[in-house]
N, C-alpha and C positions, 0 to 999 in steps of 0.2 A: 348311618351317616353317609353322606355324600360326598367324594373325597372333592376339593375347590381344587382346580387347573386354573393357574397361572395364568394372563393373558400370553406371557410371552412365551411358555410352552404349548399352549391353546394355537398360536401362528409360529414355530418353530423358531424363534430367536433365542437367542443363547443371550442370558441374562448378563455375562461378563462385557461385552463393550458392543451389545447392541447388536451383534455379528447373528446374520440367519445360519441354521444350525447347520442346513447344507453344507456352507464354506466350509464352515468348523469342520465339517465331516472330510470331506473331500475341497480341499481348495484348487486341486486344477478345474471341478466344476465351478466355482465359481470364477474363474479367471475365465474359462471358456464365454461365459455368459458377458465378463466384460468387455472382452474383446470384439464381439458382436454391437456392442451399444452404437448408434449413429452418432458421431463427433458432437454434433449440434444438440443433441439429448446430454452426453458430459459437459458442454458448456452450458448447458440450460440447469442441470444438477450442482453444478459446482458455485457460477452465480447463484444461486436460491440460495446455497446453504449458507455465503459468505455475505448474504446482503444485508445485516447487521454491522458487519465490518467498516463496510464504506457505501455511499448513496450509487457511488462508480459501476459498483456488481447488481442493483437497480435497474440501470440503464441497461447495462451487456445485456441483462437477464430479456430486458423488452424489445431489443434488436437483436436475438437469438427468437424470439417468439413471432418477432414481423418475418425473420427469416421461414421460419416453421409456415406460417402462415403463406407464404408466396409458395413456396413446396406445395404444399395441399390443394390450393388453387392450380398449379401448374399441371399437379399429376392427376387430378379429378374428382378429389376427395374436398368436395367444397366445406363439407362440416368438419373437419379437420382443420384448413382453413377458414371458417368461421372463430372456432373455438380459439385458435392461436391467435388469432384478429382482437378477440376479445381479451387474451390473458395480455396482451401486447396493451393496449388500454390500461388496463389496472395495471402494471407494472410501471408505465408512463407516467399514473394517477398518482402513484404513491412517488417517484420519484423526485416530481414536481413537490410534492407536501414536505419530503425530506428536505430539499432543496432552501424550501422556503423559510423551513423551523431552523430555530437560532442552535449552534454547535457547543 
């Protein structure tokens, strides 16, 4: 018999609240790792997760992405800004459709 592995032990997350096992392990490595994130990367993480909440974190989410996008263009990584050009769109696209459906 073949012993079945977990997806969530297969990618090392710790089945309690979703937490990778790293932190669990050692949390100043993962404090290290957030203190590194680009400002504009936690506002792009944190709109996404809340844009169920309100159509509001929607819109931040697509002007955190134009932002991203003018970045990559500026510093030379055109598909970079291509890609954020285009998430910048669908994020507009869907905010417009929330916008429109009835509350």
């Amino acid at each position: 018999m073949t012993e079945e592995v977990s997806y969530s032990r297969h990618f090392g997350v710790n089945d309690d609240y979703n937490i990778p096992q790293f932190a669990r392990d050692d949390p100043r490595r993962f404090l290290e790792l957030v203190e590194h994130l680009n400002p504009r990367d936690q506002e792009m993480l944190i709109c996404y997760a809340l844009e169920d909440r309100s159509r509001t974190f929607i819109l931040a989410f697509a002007a955190s992405c134009v932002l991203g996008s003018a970045y990559g263009f500026l510093q030379g990584a055109w598909p970079f800004g291509v890609l954020e050009a285009i998430w910048s769109l669908v994020a507009m696209r869907r905010w417009l459709r929330r916008r429109a459906a009835p509350v």
